[in-house]
C-alpha beads as a LAMMPS data file, in Angstrom:
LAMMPS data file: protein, C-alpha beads

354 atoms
353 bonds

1 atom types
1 bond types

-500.0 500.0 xlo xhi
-500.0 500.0 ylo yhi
-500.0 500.0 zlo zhi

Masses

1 110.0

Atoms # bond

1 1 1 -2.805 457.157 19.483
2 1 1 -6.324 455.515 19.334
3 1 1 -4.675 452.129 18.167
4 1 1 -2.197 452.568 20.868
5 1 1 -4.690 453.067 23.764
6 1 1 -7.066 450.051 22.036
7 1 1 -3.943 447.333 22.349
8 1 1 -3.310 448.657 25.785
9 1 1 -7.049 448.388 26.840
10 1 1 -7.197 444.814 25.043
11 1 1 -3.840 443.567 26.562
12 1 1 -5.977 444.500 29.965
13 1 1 -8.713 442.900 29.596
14 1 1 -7.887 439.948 28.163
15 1 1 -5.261 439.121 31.158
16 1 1 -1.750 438.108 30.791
17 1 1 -2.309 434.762 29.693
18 1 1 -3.661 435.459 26.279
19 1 1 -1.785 438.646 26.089
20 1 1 0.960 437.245 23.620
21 1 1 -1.650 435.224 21.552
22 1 1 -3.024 438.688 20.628
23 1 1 0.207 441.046 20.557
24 1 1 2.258 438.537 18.967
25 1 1 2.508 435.990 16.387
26 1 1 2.287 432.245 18.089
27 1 1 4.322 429.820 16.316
28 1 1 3.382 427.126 18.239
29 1 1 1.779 425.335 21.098
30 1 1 3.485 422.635 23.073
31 1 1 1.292 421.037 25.410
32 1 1 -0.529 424.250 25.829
33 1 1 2.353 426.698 26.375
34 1 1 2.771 428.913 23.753
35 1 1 6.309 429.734 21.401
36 1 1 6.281 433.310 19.928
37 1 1 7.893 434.869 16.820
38 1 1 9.333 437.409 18.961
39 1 1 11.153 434.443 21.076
40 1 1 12.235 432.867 18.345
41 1 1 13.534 436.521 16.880
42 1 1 15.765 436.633 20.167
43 1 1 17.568 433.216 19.939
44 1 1 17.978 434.460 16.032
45 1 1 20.208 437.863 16.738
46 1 1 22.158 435.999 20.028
47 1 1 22.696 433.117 17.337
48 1 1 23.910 435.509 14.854
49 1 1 26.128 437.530 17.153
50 1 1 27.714 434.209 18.635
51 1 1 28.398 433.424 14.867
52 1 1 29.839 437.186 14.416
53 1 1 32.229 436.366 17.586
54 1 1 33.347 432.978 16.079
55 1 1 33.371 433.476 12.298
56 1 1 33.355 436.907 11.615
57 1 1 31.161 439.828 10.910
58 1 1 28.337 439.637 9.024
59 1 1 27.172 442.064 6.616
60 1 1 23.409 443.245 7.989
61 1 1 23.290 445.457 4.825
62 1 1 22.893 442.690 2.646
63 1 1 19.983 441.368 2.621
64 1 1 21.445 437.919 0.611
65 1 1 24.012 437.505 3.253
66 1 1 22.257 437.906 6.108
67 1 1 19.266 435.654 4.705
68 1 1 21.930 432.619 4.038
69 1 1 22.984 433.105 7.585
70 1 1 19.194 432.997 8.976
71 1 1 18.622 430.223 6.546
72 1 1 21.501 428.461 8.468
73 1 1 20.502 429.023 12.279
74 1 1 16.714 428.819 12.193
75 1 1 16.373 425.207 12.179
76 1 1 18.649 424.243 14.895
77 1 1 16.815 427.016 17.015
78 1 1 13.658 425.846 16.747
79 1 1 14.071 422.247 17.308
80 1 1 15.992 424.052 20.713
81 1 1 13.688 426.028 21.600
82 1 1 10.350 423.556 21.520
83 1 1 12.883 420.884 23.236
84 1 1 13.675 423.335 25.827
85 1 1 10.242 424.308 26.541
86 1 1 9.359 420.295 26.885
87 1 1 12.504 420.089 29.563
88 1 1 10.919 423.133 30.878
89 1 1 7.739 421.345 31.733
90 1 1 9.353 418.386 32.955
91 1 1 11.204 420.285 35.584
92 1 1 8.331 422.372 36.358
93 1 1 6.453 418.914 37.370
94 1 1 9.323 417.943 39.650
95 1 1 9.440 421.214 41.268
96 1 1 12.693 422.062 40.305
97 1 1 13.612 426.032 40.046
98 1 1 16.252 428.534 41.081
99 1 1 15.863 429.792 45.108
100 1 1 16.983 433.173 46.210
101 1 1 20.071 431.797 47.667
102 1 1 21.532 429.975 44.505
103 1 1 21.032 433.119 42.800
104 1 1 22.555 435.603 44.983
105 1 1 25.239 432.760 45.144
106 1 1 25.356 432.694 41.053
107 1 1 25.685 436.768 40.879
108 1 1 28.446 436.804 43.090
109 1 1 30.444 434.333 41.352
110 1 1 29.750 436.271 38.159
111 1 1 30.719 439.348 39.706
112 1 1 34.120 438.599 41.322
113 1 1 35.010 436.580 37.792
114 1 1 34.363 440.149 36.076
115 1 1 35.949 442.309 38.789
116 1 1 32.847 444.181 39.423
117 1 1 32.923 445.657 42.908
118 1 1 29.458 445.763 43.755
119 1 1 26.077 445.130 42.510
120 1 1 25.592 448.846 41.032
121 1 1 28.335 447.942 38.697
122 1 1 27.129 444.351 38.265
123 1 1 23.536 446.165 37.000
124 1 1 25.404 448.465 34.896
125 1 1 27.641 445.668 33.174
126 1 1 24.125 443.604 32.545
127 1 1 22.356 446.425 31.205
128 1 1 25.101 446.907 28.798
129 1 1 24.519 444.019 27.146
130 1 1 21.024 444.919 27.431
131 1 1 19.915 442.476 30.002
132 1 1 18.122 443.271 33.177
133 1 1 18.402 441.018 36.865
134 1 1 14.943 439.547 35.788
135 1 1 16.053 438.432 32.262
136 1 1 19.605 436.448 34.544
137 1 1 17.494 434.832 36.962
138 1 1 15.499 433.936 33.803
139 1 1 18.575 432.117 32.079
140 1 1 20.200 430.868 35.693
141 1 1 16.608 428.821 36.225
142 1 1 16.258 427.438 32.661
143 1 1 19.997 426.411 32.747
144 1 1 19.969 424.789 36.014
145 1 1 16.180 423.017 35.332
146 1 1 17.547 421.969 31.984
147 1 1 20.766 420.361 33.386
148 1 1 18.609 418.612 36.304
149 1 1 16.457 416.713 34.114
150 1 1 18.984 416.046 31.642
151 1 1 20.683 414.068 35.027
152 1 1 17.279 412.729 35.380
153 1 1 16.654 411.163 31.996
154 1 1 20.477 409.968 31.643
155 1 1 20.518 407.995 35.419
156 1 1 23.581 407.005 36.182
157 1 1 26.205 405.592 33.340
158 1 1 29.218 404.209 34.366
159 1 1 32.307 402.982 31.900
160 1 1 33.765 399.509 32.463
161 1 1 37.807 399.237 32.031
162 1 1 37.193 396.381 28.886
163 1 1 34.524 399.208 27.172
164 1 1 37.519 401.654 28.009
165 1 1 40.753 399.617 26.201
166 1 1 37.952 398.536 23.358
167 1 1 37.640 402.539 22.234
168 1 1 41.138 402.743 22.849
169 1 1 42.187 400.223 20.130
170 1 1 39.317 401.361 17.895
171 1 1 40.349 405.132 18.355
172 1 1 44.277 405.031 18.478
173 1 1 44.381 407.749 15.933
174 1 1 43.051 409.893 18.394
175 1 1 45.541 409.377 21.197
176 1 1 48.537 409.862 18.282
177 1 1 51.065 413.149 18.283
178 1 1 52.094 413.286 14.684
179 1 1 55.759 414.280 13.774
180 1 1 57.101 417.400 14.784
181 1 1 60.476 419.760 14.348
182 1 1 61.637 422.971 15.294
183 1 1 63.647 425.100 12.933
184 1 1 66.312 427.815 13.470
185 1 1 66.372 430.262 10.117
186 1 1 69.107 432.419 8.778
187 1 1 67.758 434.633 5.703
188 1 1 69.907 436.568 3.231
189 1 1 67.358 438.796 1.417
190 1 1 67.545 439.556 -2.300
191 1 1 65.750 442.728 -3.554
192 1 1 63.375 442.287 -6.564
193 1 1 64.315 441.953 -9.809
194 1 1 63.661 444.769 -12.800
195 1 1 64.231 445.260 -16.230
196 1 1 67.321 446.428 -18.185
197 1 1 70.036 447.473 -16.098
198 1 1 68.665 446.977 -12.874
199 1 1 68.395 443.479 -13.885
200 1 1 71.565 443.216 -14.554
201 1 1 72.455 444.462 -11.250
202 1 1 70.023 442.356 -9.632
203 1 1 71.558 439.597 -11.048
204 1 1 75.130 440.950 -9.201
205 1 1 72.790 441.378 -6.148
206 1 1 71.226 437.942 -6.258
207 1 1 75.206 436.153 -6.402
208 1 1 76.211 438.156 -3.379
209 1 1 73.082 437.269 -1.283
210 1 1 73.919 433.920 -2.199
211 1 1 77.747 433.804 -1.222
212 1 1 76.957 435.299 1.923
213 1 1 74.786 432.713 2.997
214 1 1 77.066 430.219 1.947
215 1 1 79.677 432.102 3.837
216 1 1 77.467 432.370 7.328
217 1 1 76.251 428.906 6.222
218 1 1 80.261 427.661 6.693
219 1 1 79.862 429.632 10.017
220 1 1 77.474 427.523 11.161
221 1 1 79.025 424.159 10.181
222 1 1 81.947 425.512 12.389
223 1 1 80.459 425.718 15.248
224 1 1 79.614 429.188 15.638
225 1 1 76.176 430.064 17.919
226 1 1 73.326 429.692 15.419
227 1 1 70.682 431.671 17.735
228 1 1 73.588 434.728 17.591
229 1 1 73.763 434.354 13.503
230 1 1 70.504 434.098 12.902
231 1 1 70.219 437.391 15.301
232 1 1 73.118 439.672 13.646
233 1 1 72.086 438.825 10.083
234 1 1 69.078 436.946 9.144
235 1 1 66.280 439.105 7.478
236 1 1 63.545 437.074 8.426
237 1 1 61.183 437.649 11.185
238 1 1 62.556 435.009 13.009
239 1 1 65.608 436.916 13.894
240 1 1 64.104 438.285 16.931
241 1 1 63.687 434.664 18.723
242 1 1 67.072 433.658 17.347
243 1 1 65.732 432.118 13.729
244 1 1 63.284 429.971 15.916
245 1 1 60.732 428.430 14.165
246 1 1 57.840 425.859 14.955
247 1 1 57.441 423.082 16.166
248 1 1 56.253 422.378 12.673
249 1 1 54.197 419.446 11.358
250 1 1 56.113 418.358 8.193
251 1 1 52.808 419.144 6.123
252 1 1 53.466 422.511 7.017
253 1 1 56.347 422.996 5.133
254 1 1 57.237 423.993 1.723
255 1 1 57.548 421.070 -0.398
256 1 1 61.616 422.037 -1.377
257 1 1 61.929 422.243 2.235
258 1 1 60.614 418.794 2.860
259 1 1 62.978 417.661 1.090
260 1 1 66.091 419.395 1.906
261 1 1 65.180 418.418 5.905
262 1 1 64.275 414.303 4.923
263 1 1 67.684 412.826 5.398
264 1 1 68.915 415.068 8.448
265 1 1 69.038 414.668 11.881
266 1 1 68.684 416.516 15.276
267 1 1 71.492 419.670 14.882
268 1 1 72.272 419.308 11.538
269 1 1 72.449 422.378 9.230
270 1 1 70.674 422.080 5.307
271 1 1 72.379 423.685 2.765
272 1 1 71.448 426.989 1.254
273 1 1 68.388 427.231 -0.479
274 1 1 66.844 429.657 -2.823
275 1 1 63.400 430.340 -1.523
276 1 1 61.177 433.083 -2.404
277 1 1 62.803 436.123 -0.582
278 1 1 66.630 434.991 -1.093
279 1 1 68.797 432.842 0.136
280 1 1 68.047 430.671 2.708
281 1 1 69.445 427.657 5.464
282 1 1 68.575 426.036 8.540
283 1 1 69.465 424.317 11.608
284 1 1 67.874 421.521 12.713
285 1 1 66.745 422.172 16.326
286 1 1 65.082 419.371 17.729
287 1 1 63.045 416.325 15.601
288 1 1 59.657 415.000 17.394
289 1 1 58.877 411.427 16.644
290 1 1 55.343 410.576 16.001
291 1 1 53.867 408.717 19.372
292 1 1 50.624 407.525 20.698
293 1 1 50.058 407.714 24.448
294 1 1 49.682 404.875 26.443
295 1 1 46.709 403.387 27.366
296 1 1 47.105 403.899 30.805
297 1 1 47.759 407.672 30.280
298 1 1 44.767 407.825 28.421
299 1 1 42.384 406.193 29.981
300 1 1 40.901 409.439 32.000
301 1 1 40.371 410.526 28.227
302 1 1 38.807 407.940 27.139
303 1 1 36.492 407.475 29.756
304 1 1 35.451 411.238 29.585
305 1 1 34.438 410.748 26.095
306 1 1 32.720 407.468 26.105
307 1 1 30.637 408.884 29.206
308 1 1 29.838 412.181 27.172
309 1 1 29.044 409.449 24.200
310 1 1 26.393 407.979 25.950
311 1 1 25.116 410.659 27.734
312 1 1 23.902 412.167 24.463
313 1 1 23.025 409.182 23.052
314 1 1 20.847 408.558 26.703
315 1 1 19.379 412.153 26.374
316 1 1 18.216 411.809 22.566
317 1 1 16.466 408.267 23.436
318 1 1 14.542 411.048 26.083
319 1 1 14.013 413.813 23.945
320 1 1 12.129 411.594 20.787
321 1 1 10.043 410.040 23.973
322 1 1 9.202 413.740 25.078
323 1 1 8.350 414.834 21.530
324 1 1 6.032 411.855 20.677
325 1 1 4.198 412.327 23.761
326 1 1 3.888 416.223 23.573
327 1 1 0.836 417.381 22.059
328 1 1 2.869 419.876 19.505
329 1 1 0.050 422.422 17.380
330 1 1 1.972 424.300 14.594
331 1 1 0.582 427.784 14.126
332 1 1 3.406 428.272 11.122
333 1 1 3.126 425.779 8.605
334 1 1 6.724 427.716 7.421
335 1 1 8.486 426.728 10.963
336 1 1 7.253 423.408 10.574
337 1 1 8.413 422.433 8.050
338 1 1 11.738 423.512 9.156
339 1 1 11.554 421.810 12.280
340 1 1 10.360 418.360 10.748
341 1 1 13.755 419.050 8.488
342 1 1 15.995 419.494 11.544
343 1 1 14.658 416.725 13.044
344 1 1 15.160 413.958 10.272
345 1 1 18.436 415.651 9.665
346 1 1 19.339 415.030 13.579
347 1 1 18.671 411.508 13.554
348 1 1 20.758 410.822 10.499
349 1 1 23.709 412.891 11.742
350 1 1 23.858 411.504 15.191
351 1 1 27.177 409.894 15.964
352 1 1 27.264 406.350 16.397
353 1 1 28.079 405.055 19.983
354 1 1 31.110 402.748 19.435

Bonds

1 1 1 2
2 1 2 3
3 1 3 4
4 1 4 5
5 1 5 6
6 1 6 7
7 1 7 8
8 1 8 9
9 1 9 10
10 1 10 11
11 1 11 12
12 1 12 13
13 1 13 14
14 1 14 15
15 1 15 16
16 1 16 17
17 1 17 18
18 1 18 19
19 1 19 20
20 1 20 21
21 1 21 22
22 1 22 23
23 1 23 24
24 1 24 25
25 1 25 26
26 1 26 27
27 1 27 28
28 1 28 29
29 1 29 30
30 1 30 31
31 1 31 32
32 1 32 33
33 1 33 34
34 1 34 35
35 1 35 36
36 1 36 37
37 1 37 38
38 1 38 39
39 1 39 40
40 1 40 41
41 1 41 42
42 1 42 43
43 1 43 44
44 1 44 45
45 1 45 46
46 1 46 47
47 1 47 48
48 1 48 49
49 1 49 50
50 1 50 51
51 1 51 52
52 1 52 53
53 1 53 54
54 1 54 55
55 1 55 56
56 1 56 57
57 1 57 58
58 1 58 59
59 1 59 60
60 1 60 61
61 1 61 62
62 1 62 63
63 1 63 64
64 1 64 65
65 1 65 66
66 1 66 67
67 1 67 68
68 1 68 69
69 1 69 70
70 1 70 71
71 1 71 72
72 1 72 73
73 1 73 74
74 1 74 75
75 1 75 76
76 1 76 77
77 1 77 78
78 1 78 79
79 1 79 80
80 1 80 81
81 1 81 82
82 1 82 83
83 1 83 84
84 1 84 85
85 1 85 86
86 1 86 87
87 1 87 88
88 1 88 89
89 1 89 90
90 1 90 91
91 1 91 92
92 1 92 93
93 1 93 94
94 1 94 95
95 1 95 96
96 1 96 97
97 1 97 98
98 1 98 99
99 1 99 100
100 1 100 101
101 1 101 102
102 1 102 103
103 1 103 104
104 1 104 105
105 1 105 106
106 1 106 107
107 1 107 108
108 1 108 109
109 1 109 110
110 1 110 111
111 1 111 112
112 1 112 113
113 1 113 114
114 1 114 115
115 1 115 116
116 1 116 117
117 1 117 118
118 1 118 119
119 1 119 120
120 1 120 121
121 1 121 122
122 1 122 123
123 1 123 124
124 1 124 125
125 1 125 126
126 1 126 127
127 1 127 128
128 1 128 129
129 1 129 130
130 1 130 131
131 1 131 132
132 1 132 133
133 1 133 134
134 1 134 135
135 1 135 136
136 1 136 137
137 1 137 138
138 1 138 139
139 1 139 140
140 1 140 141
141 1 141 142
142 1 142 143
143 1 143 144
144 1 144 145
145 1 145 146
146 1 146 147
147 1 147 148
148 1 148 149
149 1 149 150
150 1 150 151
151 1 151 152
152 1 152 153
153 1 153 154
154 1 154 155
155 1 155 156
156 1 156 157
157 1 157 158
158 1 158 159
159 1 159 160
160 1 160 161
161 1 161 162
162 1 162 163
163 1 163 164
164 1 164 165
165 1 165 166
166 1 166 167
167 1 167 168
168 1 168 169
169 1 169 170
170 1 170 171
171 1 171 172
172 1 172 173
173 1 173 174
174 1 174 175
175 1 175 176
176 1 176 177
177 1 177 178
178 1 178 179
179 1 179 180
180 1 180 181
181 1 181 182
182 1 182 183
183 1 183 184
184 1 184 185
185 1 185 186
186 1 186 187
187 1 187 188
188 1 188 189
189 1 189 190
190 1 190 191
191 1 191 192
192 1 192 193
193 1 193 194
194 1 194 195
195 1 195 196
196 1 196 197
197 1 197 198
198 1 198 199
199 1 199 200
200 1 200 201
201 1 201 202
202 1 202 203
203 1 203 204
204 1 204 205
205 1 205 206
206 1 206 207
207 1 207 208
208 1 208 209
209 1 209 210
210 1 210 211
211 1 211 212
212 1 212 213
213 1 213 214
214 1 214 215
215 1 215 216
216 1 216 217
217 1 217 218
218 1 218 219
219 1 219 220
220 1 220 221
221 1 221 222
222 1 222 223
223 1 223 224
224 1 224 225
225 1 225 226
226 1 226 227
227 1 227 228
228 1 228 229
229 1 229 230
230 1 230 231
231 1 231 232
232 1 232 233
233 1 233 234
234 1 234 235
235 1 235 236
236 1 236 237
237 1 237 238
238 1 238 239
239 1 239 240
240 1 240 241
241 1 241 242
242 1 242 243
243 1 243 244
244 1 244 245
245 1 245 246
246 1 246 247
247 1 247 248
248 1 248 249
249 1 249 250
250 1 250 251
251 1 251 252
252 1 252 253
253 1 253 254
254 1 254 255
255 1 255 256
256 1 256 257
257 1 257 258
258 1 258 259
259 1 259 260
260 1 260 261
261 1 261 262
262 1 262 263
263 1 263 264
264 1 264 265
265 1 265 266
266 1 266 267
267 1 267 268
268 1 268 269
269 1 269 270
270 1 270 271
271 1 271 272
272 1 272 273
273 1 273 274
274 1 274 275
275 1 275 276
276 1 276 277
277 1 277 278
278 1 278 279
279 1 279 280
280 1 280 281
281 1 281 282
282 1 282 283
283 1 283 284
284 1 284 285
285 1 285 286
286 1 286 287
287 1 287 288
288 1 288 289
289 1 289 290
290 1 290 291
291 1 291 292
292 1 292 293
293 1 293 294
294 1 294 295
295 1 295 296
296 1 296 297
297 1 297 298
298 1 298 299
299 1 299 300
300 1 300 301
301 1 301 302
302 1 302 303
303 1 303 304
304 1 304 305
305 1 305 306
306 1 306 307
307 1 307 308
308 1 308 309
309 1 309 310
310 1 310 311
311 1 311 312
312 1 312 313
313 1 313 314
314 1 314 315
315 1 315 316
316 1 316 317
317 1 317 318
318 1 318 319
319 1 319 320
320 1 320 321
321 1 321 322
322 1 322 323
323 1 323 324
324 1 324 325
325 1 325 326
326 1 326 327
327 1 327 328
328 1 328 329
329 1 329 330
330 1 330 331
331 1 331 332
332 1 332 333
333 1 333 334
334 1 334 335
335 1 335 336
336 1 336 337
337 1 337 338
338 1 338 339
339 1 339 340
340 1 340 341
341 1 341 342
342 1 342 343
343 1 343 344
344 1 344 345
345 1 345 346
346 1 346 347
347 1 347 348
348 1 348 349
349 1 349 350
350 1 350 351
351 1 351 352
352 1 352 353
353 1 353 354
């Protein structure tokens, strides 16, 4: 209890400026303003519960596991977190930050998205995620100061029609829909084999799965409704959409199935096949030739990208500019050497502007 009422008496005295450099560990000091452990900490569990949400759970138990996963996160959230501080001082020069208005105007939107009837409810939702109205405005500001000075350090880019048709030709492959078919199944199913006797009659089993496709097979080829056969008869999962499969890639099918589709056309029927679960055959539903839109389709595409292209490109130029003329005083020789990693792995992964 003494210790308790000591810190308190400290944190006091000392006045809210210091009072992190003393309760908490500073990791470092950007051009006076300080970064804490504890802030760092934060990005860490939101980083690690955005990476639960997109690639699955991860095992806290284990303390291997969840060091790999730190390991992985860390960097990225530091170099993040010191650039964010340095946008955060550029758009504290300019005067930029969040009025009353825009965020009463930001709450609502957020509450009529979420179908949260009033502000008691809106409270309650945030404090289930274990945020409070302070912590919002908090994010609101940053995101909107971030976003005005990124504008600010970009100016104004604009995409000529020749730079346009130039990534067009260089980038067809990205404009390109591969190959595609769609598939109606019927399947005859054929229990699994045993040993002795009931091989035997598996073997009996196995010749009348087959005839019987060969028999609703010669249905088929006749002209009877293929949706309606594979409905009535076909064991596979399919039959509830009438044997409707895809639309497929090629790549996506079995190899023996490649093969038995290569020569045929738009509603032809394969032959029976013996696949894993029995006996098989299908109707060709519909073939998809591979096509590459038109320039002129494209072209609100291509623009988009070549103006996010450049953006980024723009926006690093600003950030190295920011960081060589921040006055940056590591407190963690640990942190900085895994920001000075991030870093020099940043400017040999940027994409190229072509």
């Amino acid at each position: 209890m003494k210790q308790l009422l000591l810190v308190a008496t400290l944190a006091v005295l000392v006045g809210v400026g210091l009072r992190a450099e003393i309760l908490e560990q500073v990791i470092v000091k950007i051009n006076g303003d300080i970064l804490t452990k504890s802030e760092i900490e934060q990005r860490q569990v939101a980083a690690l519960r955005q990476r639960n949400r997109n690639a699955g759970p991860i095992d806290l138990k284990n303390d291997a596991e969840l060091k790999k996963a730190l390991d992985e996160v860390t960097p990225q959230i530091i170099v993040d977190t010191v650039d964010e501080v340095l946008i955060m001082q550029q758009g504290k020069e300019r005067g930029y930050k969040l009025t009353d208005d825009q965020f009463k105007s930001i709450v609502e939107r957020i509450r009529k998205e979420n179908k949260l009837e009033d502000d008691k409810q809106f409270e309650a939702a945030l404090k289930q995620e274990g945020i409070g109205m302070a912590d919002l405005r908090k994010s609101m500001e940053r995101q909107m100061v971030v976003s005005r000075v990124q504008t600010d350090a970009v100016g104004r880019i604009s995409v000529t029609e020749e730079e346009a048709r130039q990534y067009y030709e260089s980038h067809k492959g990205e404009f390109a829909t591969p190959a595609s078919l769609t598939l109606r199944e019927v399947l005859v199913e054929v229990p699994a084999s045993g040993a002795g006797v009931t091989a035997l009659f598996n073997v009996a089993t196995d010749e009348e799965a087959r005839a019987k496709a060969e028999a609703l097979r010669a249905e088929a080829l006749k002209g009877a409704d293929f949706a309606k056969l594979a409905s009535e008869q076909s064991a596979a999962p399919s039959r509830a959409n009438g044997g409707l499969i895809g639309p497929l890639g090629r790549e996506e099918l079995a190899p023996a199935l490649q093969t038995l589709i290569e020569p045929l056309k738009s509603g032809d029927v394969t032959d029976v096949i013996r696949m894993q679960r029995g006996y098989q055959f299908f109707k060709i539903e519909a073939l998809t030739p591979p096509a590459t839109k038109p320039f002129d389709e494209a072209r609100e595409d291509i623009i988009n990208k070549v103006y996010a292209q450049r953006r980024a490109m723009e926006f690093r130029k600003y950030m190295r500019k920011l960081r060589a003329q921040a006055i940056i005083e590591w407190k963690n020789e640990d942190f900085h050497k895994l920001y000075d990693r991030q870093i020099a792995l940043d400017s040999t992964t940027a994409p190229p502007i072509s």
